[in-house]
C-alpha positions in Angstrom: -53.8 -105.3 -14.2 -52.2 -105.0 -10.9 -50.5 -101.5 -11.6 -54.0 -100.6 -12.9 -55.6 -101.3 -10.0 -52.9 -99.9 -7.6 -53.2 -96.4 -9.4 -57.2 -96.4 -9.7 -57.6 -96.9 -5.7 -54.2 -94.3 -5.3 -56.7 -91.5 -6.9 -59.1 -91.4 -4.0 -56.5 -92.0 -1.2 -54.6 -88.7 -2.7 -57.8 -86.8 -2.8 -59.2 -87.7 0.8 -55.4 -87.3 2.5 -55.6 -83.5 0.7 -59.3 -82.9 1.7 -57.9 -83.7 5.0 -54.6 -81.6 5.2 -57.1 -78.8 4.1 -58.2 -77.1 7.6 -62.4 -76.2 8.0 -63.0 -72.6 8.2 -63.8 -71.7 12.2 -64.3 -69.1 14.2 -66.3 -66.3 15.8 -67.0 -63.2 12.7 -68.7 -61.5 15.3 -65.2 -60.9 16.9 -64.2 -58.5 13.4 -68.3 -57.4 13.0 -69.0 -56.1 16.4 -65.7 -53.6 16.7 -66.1 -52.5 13.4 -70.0 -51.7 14.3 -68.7 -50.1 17.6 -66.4 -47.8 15.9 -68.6 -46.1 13.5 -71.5 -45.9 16.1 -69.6 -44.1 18.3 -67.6 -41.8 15.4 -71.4 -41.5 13.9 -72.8 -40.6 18.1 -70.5 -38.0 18.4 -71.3 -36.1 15.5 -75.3 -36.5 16.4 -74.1 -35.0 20.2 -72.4 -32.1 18.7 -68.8 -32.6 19.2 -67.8 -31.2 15.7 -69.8 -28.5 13.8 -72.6 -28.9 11.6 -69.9 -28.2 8.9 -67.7 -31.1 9.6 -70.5 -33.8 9.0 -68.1 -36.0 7.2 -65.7 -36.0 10.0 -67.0 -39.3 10.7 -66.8 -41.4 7.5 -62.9 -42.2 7.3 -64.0 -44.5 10.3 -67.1 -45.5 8.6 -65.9 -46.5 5.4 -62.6 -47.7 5.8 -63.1 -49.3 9.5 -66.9 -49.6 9.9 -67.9 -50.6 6.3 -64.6 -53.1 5.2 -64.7 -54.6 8.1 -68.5 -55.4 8.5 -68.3 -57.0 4.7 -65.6 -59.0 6.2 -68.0 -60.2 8.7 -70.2 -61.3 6.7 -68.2 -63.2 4.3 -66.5 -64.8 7.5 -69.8 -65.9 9.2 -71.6 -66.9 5.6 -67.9 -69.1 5.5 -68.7 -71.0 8.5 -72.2 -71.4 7.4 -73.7 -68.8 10.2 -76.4 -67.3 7.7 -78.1 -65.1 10.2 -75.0 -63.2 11.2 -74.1 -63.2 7.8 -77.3 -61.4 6.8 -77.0 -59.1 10.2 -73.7 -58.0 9.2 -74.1 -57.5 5.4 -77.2 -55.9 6.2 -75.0 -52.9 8.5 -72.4 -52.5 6.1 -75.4 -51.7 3.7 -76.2 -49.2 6.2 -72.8 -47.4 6.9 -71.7 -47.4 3.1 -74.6 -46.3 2.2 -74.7 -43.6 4.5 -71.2 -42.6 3.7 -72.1 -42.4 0.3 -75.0 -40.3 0.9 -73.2 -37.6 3.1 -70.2 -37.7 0.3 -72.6 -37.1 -2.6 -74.8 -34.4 -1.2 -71.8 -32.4 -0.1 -70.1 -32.7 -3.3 -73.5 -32.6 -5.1 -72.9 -36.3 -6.5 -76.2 -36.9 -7.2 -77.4 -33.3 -8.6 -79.5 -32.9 -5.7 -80.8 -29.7 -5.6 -80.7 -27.8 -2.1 -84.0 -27.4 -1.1 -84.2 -31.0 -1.5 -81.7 -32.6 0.5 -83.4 -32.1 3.6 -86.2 -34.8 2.1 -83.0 -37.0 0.6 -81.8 -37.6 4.1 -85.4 -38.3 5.1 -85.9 -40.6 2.4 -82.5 -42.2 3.5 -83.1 -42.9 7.3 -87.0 -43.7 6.4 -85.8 -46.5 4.6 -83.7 -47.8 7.1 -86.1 -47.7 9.7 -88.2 -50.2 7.5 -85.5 -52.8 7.2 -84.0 -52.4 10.4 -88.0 -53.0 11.9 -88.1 -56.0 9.8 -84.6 -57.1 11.1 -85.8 -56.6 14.9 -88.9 -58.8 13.9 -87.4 -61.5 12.2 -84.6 -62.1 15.3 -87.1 -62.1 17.9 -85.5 -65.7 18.5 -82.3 -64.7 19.0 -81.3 -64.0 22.6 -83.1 -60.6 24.1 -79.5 -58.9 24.5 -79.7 -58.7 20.4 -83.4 -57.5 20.2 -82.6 -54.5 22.2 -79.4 -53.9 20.4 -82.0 -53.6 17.3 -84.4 -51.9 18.9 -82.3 -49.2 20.4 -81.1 -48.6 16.3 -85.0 -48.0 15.4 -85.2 -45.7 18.2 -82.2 -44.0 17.4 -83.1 -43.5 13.6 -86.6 -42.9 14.4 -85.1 -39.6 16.3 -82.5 -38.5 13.2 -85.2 -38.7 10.9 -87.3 -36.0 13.5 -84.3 -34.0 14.4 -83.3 -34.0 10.6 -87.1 -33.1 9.3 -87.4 -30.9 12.3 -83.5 -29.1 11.7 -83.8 -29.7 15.6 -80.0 -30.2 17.4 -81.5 -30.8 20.4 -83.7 -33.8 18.8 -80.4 -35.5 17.1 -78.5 -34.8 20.0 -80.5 -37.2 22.0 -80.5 -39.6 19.0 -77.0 -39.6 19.4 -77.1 -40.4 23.1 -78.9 -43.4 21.8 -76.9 -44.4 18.9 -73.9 -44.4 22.7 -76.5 -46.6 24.2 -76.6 -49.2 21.6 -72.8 -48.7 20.9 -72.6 -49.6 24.6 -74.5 -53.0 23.9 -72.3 -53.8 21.0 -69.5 -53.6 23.5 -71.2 -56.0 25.9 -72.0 -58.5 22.8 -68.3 -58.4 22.1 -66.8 -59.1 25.7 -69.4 -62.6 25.7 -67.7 -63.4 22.2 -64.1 -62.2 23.0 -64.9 -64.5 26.8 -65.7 -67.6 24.9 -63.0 -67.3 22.1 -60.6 -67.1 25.0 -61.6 -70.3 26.5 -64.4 -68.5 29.0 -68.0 -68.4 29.1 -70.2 -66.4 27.4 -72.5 -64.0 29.2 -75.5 -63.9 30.1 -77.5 -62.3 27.0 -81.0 -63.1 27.9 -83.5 -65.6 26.9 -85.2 -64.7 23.4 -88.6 -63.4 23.4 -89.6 -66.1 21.0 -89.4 -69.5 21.3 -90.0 -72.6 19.2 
């Protein structure tokens, strides 16, 4: 009964001391989720601005998928990990946007979809339509986050809202400014990602704004 007893309580004391030797996951996604978003906004600014030809539209997507994209899922799985849901669904939310975009330059240039020409000026429309409709909702439903995150997502409706114009439109001077925008918001991402890279070297975060929401 005694050597019974000994191994029945042994059980538990084995499975708590390797629960314990097993480390919680930590840390900051946002420090893999905000370079990765930087990366392809400014790759994706550059083409709106001009800096390659019309032509070289997919100049930008070996950035976008295999920086961009990869390491947004990453993100998301990091942050839904350490049970941050909201940054999970920002980030998973992105990486819908960039690999989706990637996907729809790749299949209209190499006719992927059987797209005929004189509609893929409407297939782009319908893309960055339907973008502007979740990335609204996103701006709406963080309203409680702090105000420098707000304008981040703002500054993305903005910038779509003048794609979808210059694309409708065939206008370079319309994405061009679109692109100056998409720089803007880049420029944000930047400043989101010096307050995380601050506080995961053992400073302060900065300032970021009080949310616009409350309670």
């Amino acid at each position: 009964m005694t050597t019974i007893d000994a191994d029945a309580h042994s059980v538990p004391e084995v499975q708590l001391a390797t629960e314990a030797a097993v480390p919680a996951v930590t840390g900051d996604p946002a420090l893999i989720g905000l370079p990765s978003f930087i990366v392809g906004s400014v790759a994706l600014g550059l083409v709106l601005v001009g800096y390659v030809s019309a032509a070289a539209v997919g100049a930008s997507l070996p950035i976008i998928v295999a920086a961009t994209g990869l390491g947004l899922v990453i993100a998301a799985v990091w942050a839904a990990a350490v049970g941050q849901s909201a940054v999970a669904g920002v980030f998973g939310i992105f990486a819908g946007f960039w690999l989706s975009y990637a996907t729809l330059v790749l299949g209209l240039t190499h006719n992927w979809f059987a797209i005929a020409a004189p509609d893929a000026l409407h297939t782009q429309g319908l893309f960055v339509i339907s973008w502007l409709v979740v990335v609204g909702m996103l701006t709406l439903a963080t309203l409680r986050l702090p105000v420098a995150y707000t304008l981040l997502f703002a500054l993305i409706e903005i910038a779509l809202v003048l794609v979808l114009i210059g694309t409708l439109q065939q206008s370079a001077g319309t994405l061009k400014v679109g692109g100056v925008v998409v720089f803007i918001f880049a420029a944000v991402g930047v400043y989101l990602f010096f307050s995380s890279a601050s506080q995961a070297t053992g400073g302060r975060a900065l300032p970021l704004g009080q949310p616009l929401v409350r309670g």
